[in-house]
C-alpha positions in Angstrom: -4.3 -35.4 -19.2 -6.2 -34.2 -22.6 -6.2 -35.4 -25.9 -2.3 -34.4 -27.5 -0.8 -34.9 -24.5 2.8 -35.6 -25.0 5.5 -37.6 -22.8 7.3 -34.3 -21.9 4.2 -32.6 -20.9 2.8 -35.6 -18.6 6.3 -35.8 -17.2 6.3 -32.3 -16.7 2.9 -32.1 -15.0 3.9 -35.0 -12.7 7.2 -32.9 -11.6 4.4 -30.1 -10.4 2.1 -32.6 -9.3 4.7 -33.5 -6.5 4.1 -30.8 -4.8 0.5 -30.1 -5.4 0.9 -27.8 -8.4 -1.1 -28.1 -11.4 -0.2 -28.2 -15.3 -3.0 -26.0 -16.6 -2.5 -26.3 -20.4 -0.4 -24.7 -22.5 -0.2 -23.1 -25.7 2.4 -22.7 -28.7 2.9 -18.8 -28.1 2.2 -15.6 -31.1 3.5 -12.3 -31.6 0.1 -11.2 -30.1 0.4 -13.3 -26.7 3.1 -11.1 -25.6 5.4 -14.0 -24.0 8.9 -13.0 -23.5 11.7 -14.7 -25.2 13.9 -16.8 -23.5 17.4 -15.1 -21.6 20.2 -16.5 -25.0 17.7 -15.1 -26.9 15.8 -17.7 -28.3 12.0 -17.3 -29.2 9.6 -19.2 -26.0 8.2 -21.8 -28.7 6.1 -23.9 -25.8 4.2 -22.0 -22.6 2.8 -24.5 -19.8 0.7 -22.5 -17.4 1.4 -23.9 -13.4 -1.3 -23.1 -10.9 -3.2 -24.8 -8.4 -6.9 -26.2 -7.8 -8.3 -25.4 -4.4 -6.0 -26.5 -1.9 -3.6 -29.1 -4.0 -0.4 -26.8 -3.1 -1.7 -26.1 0.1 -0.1 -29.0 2.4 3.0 -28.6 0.3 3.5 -25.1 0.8 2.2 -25.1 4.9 5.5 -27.4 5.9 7.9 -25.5 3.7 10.7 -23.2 4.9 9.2 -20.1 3.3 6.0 -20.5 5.3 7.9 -20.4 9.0 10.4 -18.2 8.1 8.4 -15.3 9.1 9.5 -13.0 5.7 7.6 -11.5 3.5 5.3 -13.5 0.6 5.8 -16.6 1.7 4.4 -18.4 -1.2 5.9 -15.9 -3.7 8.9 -17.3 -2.7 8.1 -20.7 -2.0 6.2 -20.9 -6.1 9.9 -19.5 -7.0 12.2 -21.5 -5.1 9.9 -25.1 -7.2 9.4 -23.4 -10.5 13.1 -22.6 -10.8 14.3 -26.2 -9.8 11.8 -27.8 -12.4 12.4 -25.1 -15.1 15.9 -26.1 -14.7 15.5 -30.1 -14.8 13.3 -29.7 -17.8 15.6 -27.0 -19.8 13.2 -24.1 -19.5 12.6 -21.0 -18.1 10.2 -20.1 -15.1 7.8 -17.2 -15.6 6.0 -15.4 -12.6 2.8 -13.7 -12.5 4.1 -11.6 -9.4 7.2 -9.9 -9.1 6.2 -6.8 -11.3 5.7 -4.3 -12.0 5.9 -5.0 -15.4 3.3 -7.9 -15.1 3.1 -10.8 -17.2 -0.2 -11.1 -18.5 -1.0 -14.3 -17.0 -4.8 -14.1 -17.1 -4.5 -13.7 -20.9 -1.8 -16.6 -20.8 -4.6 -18.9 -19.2 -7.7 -18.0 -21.2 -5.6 -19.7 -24.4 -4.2 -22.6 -22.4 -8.0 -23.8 -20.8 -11.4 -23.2 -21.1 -11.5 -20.2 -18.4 -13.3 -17.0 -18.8 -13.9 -13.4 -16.7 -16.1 -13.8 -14.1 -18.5 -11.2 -12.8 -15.9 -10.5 -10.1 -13.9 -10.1 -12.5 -11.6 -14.1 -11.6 -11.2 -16.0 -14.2 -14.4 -19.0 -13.8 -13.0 -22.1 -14.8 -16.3 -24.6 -15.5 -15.2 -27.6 -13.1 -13.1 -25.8 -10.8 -15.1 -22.5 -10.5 -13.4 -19.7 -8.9 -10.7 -22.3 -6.4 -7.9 -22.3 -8.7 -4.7 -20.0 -9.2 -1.9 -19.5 -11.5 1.5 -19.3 -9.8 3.7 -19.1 -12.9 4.4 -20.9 -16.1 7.2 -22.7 -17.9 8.6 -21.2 -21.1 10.3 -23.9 -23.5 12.7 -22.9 -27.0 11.1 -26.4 -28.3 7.6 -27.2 -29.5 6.0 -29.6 -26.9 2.7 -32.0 -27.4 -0.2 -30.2 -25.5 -3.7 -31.1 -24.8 -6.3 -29.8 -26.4 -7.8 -26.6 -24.6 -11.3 -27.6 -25.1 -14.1 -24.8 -25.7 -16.8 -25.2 -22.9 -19.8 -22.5 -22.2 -18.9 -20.1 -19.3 -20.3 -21.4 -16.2 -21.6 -17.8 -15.4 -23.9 -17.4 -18.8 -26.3 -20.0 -17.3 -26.6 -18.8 -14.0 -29.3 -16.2 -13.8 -29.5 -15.0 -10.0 -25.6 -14.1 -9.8 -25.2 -14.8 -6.0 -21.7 -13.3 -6.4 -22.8 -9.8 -6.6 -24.8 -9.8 -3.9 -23.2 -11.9 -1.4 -20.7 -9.0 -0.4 -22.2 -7.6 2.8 -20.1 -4.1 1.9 -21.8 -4.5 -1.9 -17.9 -4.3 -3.1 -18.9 -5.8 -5.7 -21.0 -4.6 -9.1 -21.6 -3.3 -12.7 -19.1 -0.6 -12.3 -16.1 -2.8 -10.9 -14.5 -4.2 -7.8 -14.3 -1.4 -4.9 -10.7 -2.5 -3.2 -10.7 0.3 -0.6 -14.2 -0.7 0.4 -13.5 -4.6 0.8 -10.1 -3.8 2.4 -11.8 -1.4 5.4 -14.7 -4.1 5.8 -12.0 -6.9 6.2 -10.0 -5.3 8.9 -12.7 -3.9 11.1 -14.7 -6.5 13.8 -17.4 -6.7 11.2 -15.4 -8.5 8.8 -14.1 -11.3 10.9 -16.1 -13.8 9.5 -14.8 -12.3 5.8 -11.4 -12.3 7.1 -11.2 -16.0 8.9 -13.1 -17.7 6.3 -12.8 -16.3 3.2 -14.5 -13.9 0.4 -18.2 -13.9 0.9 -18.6 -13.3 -3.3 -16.3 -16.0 -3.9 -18.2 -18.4 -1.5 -21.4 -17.8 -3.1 -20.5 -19.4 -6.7 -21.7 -22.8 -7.0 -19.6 -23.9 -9.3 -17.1 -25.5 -8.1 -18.0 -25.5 -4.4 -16.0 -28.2 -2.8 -13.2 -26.5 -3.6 -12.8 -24.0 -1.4 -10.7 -23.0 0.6 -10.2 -24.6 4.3 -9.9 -21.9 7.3 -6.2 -22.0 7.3 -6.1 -21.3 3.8 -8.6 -19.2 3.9 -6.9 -17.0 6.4 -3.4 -17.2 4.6 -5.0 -15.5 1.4 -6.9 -12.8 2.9 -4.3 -11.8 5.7 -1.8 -11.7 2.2 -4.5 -9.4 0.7 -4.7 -6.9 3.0 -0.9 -6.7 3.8 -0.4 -5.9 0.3 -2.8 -3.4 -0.4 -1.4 -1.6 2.8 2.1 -1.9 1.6 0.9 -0.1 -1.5 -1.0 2.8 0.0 2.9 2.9 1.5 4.5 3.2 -1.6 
């Protein structure tokens, strides 16, 4: 669990654990960090960051209500519907990365609870798990809780030379300049981009690190057919 480690934090990571969500770290929060204070008022003194890592929430969240139902963001829903019920045993508050706009800045939130950095797709690499993880929310607490340490590691990407990511994309959606959406989105949803769309990002395949993480074709499938329904929802808008 990490050096510092407390009893509420273990406890608190094996309430997640039950349903295949992860305790990613945490931090004691700043001004600078931008975390919100809690609803009576009282400043967010603890932030434990809940994701996943590859597919640990993945059997979990294929048997659950939300994923039958047939409505819309199923896992949204489903991360909601946990978060809320532990945040609630555990006297804290449950913080989403979706549900915006305005967006929590989860990916800043992460970078001071583990050892993750950018990526040249612009994910944040973590150095075991690579690009297979997630964030699906985080638990605010108005008491100062034990933590593990965050441990500094190299990025994984500074010693990797050939950068398969960037030229794994058979659209080249990827590069210096930033991610083309529009031009990932068409390839995905025409017959050439089957393969993209039943197994998963090409770029994100191509890392090494991390590998045996990926995604399975179900999961796969989940993620991207979630992609593209929300970009299309927001050329709606």
């Amino acid at each position: 669990m990490g050096d510092g480690a407390g009893p509420d934090y273990r406890r608190i990571a094996e309430a997640v654990g039950a349903h295949g969500l992860v305790a990613r770290g945490g931090f004691h929060p700043e001004a600078p960090d931008g975390v919100p204070a809690l609803a009576d008022g009282r400043p967010t003194r603890t932030l434990i960051i809940i994701g996943s890592v590859g597919g640990s929430a993945w059997p979990s969240f294929a048997l659950s209500r939300e994923r039958s139902d047939g409505s819309a963001d199923p896992l949204d829903r489903w991360t909601r519907r946990i978060l809320l019920a532990i945040a609630r045993e555990f006297d804290a508050a449950a913080l989403f990365p979706f549900g915006g706009p305005p967006h929590l800045p989860f990916q800043r939130w992460a970078q001071r609870a583990e050892p993750v950095a950018p990526s040249p797709l612009g994910i944040l690499i973590h150095p075991d798990h690579g690009l297979w993880h997630a964030y699906r929310g985080a638990l605010a607490f108005a008491r100062q809780l034990d933590l593990p340490a965050r441990g500094d590691r190299p990025r994984a990407c500074d010693a990797c030379t050939t950068k398969p990511c960037l030229s794994a994309c058979p659209v080249g959606a990827f590069a210096d300049s930033g991610y083309n959406v529009a031009r990932c989105i068409d390839h995905v949803v025409a017959p050439a981009g089957q393969a993209c769309r039943s197994g998963g990002c090409r770029a994100r395949l191509a890392c090494p690190v991390g590998r045996h993480l990926a995604h399975d074709e179900a999961q796969a499938r989940f993620h991207m057919d979630a992609f593209v329904a929300a970009r299309q929802r927001s050329l709606r808008r």
